[in-house]
C-alpha positions in Angstrom: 0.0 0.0 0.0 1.4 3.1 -1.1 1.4 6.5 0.5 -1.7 7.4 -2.0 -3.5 3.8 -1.3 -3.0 5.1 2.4 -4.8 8.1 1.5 -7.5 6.1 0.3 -8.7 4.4 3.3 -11.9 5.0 4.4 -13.1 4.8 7.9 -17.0 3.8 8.1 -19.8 2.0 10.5 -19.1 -2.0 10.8 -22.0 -3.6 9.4 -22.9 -7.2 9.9 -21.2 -8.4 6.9 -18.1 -7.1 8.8 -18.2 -9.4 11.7 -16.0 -12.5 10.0 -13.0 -9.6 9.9 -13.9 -8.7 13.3 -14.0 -12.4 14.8 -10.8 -13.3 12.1 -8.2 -10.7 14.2 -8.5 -12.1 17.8 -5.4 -13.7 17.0 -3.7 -10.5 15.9 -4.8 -9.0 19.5 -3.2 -11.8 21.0 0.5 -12.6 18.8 2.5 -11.3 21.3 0.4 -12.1 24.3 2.5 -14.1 27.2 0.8 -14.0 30.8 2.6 -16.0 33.8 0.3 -18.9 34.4 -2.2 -18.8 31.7 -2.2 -21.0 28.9 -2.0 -19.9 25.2 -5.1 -21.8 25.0 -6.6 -19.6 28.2 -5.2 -16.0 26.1 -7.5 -17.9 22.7 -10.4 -18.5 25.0 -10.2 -14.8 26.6 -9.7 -12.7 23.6 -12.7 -15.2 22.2 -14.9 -14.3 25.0 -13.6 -10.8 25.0 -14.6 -9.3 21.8 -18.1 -11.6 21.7 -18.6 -9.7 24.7 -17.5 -6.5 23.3 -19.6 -6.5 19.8 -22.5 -8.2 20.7 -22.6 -6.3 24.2 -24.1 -3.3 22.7 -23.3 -0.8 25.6 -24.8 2.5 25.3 -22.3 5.2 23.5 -20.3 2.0 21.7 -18.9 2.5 18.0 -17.0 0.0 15.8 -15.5 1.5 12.9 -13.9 -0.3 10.0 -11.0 0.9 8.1 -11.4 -0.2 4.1 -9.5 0.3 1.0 -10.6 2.0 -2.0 -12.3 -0.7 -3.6 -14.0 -1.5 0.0 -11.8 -4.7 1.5 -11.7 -4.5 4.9 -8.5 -3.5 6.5 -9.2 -3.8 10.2 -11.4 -2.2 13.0 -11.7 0.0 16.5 -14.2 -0.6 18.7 -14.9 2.3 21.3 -17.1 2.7 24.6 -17.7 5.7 27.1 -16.2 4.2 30.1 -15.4 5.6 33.4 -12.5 7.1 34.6 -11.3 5.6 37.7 -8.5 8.3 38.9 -11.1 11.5 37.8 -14.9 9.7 37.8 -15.6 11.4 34.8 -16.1 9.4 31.7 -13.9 9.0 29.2 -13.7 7.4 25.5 -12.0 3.7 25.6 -10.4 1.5 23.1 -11.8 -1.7 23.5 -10.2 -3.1 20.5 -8.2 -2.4 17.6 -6.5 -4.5 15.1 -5.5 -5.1 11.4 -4.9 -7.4 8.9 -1.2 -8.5 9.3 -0.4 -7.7 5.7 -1.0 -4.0 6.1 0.9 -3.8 9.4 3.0 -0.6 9.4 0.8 0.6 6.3 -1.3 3.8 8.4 -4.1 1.8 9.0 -3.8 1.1 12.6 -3.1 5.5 12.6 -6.1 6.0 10.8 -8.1 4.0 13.3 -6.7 5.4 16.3 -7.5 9.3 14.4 -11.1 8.2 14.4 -11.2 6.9 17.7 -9.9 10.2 18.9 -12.4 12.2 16.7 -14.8 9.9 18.1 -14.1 11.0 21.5 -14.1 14.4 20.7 -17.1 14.3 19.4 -18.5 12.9 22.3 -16.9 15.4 24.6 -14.7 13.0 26.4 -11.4 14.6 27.5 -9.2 11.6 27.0 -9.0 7.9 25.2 -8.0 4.9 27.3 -7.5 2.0 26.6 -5.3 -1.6 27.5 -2.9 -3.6 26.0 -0.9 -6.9 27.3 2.4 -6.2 28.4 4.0 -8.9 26.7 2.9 -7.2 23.4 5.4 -4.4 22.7 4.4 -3.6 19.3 1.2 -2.1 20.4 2.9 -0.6 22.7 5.5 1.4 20.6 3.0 2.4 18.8 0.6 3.5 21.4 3.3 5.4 23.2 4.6 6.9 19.1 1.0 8.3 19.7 1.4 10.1 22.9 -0.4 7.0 25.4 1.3 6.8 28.6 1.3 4.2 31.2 -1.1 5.3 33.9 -1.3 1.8 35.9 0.3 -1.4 35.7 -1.5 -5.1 36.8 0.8 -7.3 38.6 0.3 -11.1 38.8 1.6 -13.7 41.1 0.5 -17.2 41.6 -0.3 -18.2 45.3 0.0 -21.7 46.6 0.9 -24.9 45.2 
């Protein structure tokens, strides 16, 4: 994809022709995932449960927005909800999930997303986007952080017993 094929993206409403993209990149949310303790098998079964829960959950406020190409194939998705801010209690916009395609990795789309997401939240008048990402997975976070996200907490785990 060229710097004009990047131009052409278009960022639009996922329909519910969309949902086989939207189910087909749990693994790309979950490459690089690696938590003490938890099978890869128990990170599949999450991320699963996760985005059923997330699209199908229809929470008041929610978006998913799909990123396409000029001649309209899919590229990849965001999916947004008002949540609430722990540290303020006011609400803010979140990033539930974004992903795309791994053949137009480093290609703008995953920038393109993340612009609507914040014009999303604009829109919406929430002062700031949110949003987590597994430790383990430092691509996302390079480019979250390329973005101007910083680390606000960080979730420890230990195993107890035997």
């Amino acid at each position: 994809m060229s710097d004009r094929a990047a131009e052409a993206i278009v960022i639009r409403p996922a329909t519910a022709a969309d949902r086989a993209l939207l189910d087909s990149l749990d693994d790309r949310l979950i490459g690089e995932a690696v938590v003490p303790d938890v099978t890869r098998d128990g990170i599949v079964a999450f991320q699963t449960n996760y985005t059923k829960a997330a699209l199908d959950g229809g929470k008041p406020g929610a978006s998913t927005l799909v990123a396409v190409d000029g001649a309209g194939e899919p590229l990849g998705y965001v999916h947004l909800e008002p949540e609430k801010d722990f540290l303020t209690g006011g609400t803010c916009g979140y990033i539930s999930i974004l992903a795309v395609r791994a053949e137009v990795e480093g290609r703008g789309v995953a920038k393109r997303l993340l612009e609507a997401a914040e014009s999303w939240a604009a829109d919406a008048g929430y002062p700031f986007l949110r949003l987590d990402v597994f430790a383990s997975n430092a691509t996302a976070r390079r480019f979250y952080a390329r973005r101007g996200f910083a680390e606000e907490s960080l979730s420890l785990r230990r195993k107890v017993g035997g």
